[in-house]
C-alpha positions as CSV (number, residue, x, y, z in Angstrom):
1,X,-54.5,59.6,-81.1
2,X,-51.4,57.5,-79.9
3,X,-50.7,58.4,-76.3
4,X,-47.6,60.9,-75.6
5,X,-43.9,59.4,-75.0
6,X,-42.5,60.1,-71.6
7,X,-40.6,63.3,-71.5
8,X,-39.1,63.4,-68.4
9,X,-35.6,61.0,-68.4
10,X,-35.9,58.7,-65.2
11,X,-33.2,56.9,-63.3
12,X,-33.7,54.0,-62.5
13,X,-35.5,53.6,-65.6
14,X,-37.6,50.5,-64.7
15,X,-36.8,48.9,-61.3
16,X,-36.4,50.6,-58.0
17,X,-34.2,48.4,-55.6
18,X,-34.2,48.3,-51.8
19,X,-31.3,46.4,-50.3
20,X,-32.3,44.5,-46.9
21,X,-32.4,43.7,-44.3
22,X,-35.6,45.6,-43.9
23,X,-35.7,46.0,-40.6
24,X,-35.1,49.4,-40.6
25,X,-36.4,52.3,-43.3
26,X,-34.8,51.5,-46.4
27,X,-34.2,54.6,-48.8
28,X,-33.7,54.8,-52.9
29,X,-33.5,57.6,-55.0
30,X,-35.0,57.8,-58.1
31,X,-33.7,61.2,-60.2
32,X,-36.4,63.1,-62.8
33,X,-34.6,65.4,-65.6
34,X,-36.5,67.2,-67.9
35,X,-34.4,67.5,-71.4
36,X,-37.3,69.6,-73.0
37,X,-37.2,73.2,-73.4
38,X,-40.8,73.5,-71.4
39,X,-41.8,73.4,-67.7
40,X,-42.9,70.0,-66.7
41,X,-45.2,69.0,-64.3
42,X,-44.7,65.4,-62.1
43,X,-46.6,63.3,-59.7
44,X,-45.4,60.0,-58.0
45,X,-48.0,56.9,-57.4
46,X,-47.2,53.4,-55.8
47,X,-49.7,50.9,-55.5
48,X,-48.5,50.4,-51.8
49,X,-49.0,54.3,-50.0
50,X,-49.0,52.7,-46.7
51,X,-45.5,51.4,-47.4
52,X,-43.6,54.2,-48.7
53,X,-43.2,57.8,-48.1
54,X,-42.2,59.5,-50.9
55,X,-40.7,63.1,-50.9
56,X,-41.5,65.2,-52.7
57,X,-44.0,62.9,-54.4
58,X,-44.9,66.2,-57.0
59,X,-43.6,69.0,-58.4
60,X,-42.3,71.2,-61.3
61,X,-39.2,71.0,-62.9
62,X,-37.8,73.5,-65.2
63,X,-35.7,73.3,-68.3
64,X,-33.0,71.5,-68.1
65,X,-33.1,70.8,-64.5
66,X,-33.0,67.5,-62.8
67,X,-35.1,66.6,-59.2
68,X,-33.9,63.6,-56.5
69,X,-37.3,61.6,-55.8
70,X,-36.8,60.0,-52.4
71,X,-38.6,57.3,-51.7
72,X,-38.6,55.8,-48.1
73,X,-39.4,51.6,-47.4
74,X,-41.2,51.2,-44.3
75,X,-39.3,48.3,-41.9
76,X,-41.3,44.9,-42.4
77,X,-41.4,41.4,-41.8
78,X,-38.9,40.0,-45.2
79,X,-40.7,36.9,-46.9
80,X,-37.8,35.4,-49.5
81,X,-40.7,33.4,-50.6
82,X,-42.8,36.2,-51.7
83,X,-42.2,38.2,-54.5
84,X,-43.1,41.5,-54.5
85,X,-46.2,43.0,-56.5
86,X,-45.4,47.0,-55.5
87,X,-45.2,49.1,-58.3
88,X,-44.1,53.0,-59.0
89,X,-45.6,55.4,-61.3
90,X,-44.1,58.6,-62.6
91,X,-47.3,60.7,-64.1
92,X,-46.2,64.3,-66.2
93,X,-47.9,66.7,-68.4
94,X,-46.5,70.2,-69.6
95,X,-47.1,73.1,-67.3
96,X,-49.1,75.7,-69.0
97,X,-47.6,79.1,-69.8
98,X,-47.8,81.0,-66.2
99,X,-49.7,78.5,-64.2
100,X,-48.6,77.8,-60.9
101,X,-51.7,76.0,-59.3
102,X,-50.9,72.4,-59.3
103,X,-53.5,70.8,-58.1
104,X,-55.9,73.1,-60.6
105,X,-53.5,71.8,-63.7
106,X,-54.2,68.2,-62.6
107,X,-58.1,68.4,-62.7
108,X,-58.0,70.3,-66.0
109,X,-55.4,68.2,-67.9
110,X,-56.7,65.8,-70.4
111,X,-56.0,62.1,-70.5
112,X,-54.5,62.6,-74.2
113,X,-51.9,65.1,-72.2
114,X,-50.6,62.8,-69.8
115,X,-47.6,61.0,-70.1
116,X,-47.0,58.3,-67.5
117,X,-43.5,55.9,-66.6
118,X,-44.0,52.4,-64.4
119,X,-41.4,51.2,-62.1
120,X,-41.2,47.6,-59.8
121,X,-40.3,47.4,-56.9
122,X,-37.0,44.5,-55.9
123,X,-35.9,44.0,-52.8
124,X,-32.6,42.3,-52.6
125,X,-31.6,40.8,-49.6
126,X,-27.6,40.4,-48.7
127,X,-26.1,37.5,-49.0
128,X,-24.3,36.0,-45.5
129,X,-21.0,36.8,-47.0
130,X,-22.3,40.2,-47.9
131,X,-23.7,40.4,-44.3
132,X,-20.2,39.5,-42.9
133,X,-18.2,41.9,-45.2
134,X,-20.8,44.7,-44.1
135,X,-20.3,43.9,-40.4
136,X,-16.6,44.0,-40.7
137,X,-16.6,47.5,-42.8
138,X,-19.4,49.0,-40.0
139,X,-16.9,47.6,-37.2
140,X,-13.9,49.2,-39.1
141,X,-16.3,52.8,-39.4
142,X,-17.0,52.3,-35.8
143,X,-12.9,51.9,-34.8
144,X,-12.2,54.7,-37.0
145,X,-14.7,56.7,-35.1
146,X,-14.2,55.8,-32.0
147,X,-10.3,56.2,-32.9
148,X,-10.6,59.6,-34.3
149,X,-13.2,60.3,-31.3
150,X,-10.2,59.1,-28.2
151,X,-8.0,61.9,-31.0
152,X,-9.7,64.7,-30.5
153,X,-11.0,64.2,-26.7
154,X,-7.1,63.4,-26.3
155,X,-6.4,66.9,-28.3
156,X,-8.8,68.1,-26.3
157,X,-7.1,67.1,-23.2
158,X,-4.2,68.4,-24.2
159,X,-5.1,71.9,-25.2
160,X,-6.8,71.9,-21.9
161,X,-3.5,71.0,-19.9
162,X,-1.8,73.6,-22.3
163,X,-4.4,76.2,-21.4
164,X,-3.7,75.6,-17.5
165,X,-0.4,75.7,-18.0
166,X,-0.7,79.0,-19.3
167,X,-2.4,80.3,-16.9
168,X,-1.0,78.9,-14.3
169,X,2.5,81.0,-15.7
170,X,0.5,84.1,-15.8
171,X,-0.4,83.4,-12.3
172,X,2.8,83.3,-11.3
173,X,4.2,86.1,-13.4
174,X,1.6,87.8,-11.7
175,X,2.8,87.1,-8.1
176,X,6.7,88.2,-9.3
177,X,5.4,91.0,-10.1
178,X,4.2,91.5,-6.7
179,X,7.3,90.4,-5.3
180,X,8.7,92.7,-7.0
181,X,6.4,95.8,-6.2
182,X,6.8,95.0,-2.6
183,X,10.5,94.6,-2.3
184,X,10.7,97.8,-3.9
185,X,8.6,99.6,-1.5
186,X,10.3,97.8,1.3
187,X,13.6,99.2,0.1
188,X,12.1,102.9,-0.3
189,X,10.6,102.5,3.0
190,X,14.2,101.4,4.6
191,X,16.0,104.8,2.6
192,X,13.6,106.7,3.9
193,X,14.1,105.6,7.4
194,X,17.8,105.9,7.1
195,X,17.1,109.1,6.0
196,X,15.7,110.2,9.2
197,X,17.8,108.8,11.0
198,X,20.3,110.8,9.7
199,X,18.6,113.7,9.8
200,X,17.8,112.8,13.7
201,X,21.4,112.1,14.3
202,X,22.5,115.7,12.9
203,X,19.5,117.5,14.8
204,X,21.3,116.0,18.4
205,X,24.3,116.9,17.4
206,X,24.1,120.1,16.8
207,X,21.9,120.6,20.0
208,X,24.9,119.3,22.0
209,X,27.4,121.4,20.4
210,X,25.3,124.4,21.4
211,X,24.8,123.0,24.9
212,X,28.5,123.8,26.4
213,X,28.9,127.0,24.5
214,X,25.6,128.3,25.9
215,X,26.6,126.7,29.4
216,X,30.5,128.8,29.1
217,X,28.4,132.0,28.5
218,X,27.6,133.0,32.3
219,X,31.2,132.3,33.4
220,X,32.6,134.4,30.8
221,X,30.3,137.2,31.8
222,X,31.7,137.1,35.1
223,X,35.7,137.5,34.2
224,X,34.6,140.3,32.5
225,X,32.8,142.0,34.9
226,X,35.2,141.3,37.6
227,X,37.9,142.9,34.9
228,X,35.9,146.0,34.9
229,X,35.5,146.1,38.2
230,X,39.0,145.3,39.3
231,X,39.9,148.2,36.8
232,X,37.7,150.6,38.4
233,X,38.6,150.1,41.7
234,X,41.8,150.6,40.5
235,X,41.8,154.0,39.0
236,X,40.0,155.1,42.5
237,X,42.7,153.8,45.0
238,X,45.0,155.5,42.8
């Protein structure tokens, strides 16, 4: 029995490239889509485990759907001279109907079920011109940054000044107001005053125009009772 086609449609189909230099992780992405009208099970192998991480390195994919393999180069010491011997493989069988155990499907699927795709490993290494041209455009992304970063801290600045400008009005409205407040109280307190005053004024007056009149009242008291008596005296000698 011939062994079963690939189902799952890979890309890359063949060679998974890592572009230097390699002294950091180096990430590709290698994409799994399953055309079939069945649930299909997937496992990733590489002859190198200590070298990559791969995630997720196994799964299920449904009908129709697609799943991003990511798959992580370790930072090494990069030999031009030697060429590299890592390869990739993309194992897959069919899911059975309601099975969800994938580690159970794995032990129990037969070697006439599995369907397997093999990927190399290139690692390209930039050129000096590609080194300058990637300096230049991560210099440019830096400027840009730190441009738009000096924007917004000056935006920043500004709103702030704006904000305690603001304020600093309020403030001030605040202490009009106060001005206000006060200078009307002051001129209350100054009517009422004058008020009294007034009222004091009257009060004195009218105590002095009483005084005299009260003061005449004895001596008038007297002309008349030296009238009477005159008039008396008068009718007797008579």
């Amino acid at each position: 029995m011939s062994k079963l086609e690939q189902i799952l449609n890979l890309d890359p189909s063949s060679d998974l490239r890592f572009r230097g230099p390699f002294t950091d992780v180096v990430t590709t992405n290698l994409k799994l889509r399953n055309p079939s009208d069945r649930r299909v099970c997937f496992k990733v192998k590489t002859t190198a485990p200590r070298r990559y991480c791969v995630r997720p390195n196994s799964g299920i994919i449904d009908p129709g759907a697609t799943v991003t393999i990511s798959v992580m180069l370790q930072p090494f010491d990069y030999d031009p001279n030697e060429k590299s011997k890592h390869k990739f493989m993309v194992q897959t069988i069919f899911a059975p109907h309601g099975a969800t155990d994938l580690e159970a499907m794995w032990k129990d699927a037969k070697p006439d079920d599995l369907m397997d795709s093999k990927l190399r490993c290139v690692f390209d290494m930039p050129s000096e011109n590609e080194k300058l041209n990637e300096l230049e455009s991560t210099k440019s992304a830096s400027t840009l940054k730190a441009d738009s970063t000096s924007g917004a801290r000056a935006a920043s600045m500004e709103d702030a000044e704006i904000r305690k400008i603001m304020e600093e009005c309020k403030r001030l409205q605040t202490e009009v107001g106060k001005l206000h407040e006060e200078n009307r109280q002051l001129k209350d307190e100054g009517l009422r005053m004058r008020r009294t005053n007034q009222f004091d004024s009257s009060r004195s007056a009218a105590m002095l125009s009483k005084e005299p009149a009260s003061r005449s009242l004895p001596s008038l008291l007297v002309l008349i009772a030296a009238i009477f008596i005159g008039f008396f005296l008068g009718k007797f000698v008579l």
